[in-house]
VEXDREN-2710 file (C-alpha; in Angstrom, 1 decimal):
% VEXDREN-2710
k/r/px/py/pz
1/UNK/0.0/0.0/0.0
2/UNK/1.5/3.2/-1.3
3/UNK/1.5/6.4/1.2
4/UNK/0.1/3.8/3.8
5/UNK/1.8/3.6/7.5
6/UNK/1.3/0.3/9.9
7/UNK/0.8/0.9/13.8
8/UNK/0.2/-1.2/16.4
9/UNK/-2.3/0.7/17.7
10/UNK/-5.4/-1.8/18.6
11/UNK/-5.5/-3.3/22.2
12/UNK/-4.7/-6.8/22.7
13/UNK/-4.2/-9.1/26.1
14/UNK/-0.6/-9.2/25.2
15/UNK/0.4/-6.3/23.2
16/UNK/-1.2/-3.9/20.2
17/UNK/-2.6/-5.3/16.9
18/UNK/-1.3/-3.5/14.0
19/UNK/-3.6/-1.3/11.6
20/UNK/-2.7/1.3/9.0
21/UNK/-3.4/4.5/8.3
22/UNK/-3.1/7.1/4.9
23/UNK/0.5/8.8/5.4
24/UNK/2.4/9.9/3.1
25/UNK/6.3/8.7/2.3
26/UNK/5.4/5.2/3.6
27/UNK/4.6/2.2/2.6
28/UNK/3.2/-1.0/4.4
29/UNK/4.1/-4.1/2.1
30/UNK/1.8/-7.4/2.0
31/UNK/-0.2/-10.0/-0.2
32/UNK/-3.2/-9.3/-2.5
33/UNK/-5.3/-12.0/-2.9
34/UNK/-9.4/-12.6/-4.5
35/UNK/-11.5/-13.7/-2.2
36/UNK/-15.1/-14.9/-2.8
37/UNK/-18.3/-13.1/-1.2
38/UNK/-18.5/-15.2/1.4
39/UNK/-15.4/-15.6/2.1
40/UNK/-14.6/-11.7/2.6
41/UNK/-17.7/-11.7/4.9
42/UNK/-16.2/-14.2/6.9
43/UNK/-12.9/-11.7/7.0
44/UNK/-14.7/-8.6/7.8
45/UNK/-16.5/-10.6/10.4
46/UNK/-13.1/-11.9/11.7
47/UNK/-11.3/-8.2/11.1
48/UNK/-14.3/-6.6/12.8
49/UNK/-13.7/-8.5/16.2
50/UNK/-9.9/-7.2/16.4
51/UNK/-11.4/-3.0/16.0
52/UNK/-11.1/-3.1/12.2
53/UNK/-13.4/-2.2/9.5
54/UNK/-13.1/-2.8/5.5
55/UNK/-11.7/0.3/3.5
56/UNK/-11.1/0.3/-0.4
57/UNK/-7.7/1.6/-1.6
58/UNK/-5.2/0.6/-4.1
59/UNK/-2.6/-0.9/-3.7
60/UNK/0.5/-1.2/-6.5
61/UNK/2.2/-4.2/-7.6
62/UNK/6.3/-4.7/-8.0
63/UNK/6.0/-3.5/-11.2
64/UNK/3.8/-0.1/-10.6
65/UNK/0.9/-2.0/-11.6
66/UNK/-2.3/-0.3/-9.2
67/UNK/-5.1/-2.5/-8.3
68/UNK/-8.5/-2.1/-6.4
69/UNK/-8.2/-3.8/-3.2
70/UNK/-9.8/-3.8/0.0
71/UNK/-7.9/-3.7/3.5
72/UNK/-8.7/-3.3/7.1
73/UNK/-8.4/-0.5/9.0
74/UNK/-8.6/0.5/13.0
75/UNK/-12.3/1.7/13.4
76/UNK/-11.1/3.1/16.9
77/UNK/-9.7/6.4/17.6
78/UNK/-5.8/5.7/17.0
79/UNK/-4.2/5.2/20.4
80/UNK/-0.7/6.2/20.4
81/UNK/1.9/3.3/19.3
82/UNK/1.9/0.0/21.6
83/UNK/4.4/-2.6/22.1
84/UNK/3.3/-5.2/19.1
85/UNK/1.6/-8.7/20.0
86/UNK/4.8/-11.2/19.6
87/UNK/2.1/-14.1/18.3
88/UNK/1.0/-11.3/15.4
89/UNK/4.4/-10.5/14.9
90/UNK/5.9/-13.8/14.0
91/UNK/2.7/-14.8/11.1
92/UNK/3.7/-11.7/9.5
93/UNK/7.1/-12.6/9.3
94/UNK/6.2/-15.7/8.1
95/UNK/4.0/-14.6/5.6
96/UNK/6.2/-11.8/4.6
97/UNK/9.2/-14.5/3.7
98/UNK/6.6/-16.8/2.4
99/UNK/5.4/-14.3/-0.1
100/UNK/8.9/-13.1/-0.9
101/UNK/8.3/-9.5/0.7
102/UNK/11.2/-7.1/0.6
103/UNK/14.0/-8.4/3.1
104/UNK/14.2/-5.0/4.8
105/UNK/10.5/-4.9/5.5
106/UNK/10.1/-8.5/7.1
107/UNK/13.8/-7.7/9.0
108/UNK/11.9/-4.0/10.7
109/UNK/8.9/-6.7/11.6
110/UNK/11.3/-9.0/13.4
111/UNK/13.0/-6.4/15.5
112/UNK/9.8/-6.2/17.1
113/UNK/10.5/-9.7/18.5
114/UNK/14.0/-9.0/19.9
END
């Protein structure tokens, strides 16, 4: 997501959930993928129970490609940064080397787990 920011700003038991916000200069990396109907009810559902709510954007490919996609984002007045939930932490790590994200941006999402 182009001009997008990640914060872990959502409340959890053991630490803050991430979200993301419009910013300018930044840009929070991940996977697009289709999703059925149903299925993206199911997501909204599940996205809904951490504080999130859907919001269409674009995001833009590797090769500067843009595509309509939907994300989630913090429904809650922003709280000011917390200390990231480990447990979150790691499956984005894993899913950022799985999907071959840039090195620096999965390497920023481990220091979180030092």
């Amino acid at each position: 997501l182009p001009e997008w920011k990640m914060e872990y700003t959502i409340a959890n038991g053991s630490g803050g959930l991430p979200s993301v916000r419009p910013e300018p200069g930044n840009t929070v990396w991940g996977a697009v993928f289709t999703v059925p109907a149903a299925g993206l009810a199911k997501i909204d559902a599940a996205e809904a129970s951490e504080g999130r709510v859907r919001t269409a954007t674009q995001a833009m490919d590797r090769e500067g490609k843009r595509h309509d996609v939907v994300t989630h984002v913090g429904n809650r007045k922003p709280r000011s940064s917390l200390t990231p939930e480990p447990r979150y932490v790691r499956s984005m790590v894993v899913g950022g080397r799985h999907w071959k994200l840039p090195a620096g941006w999965v390497a920023a999402l481990e220091e979180h787990l030092d």
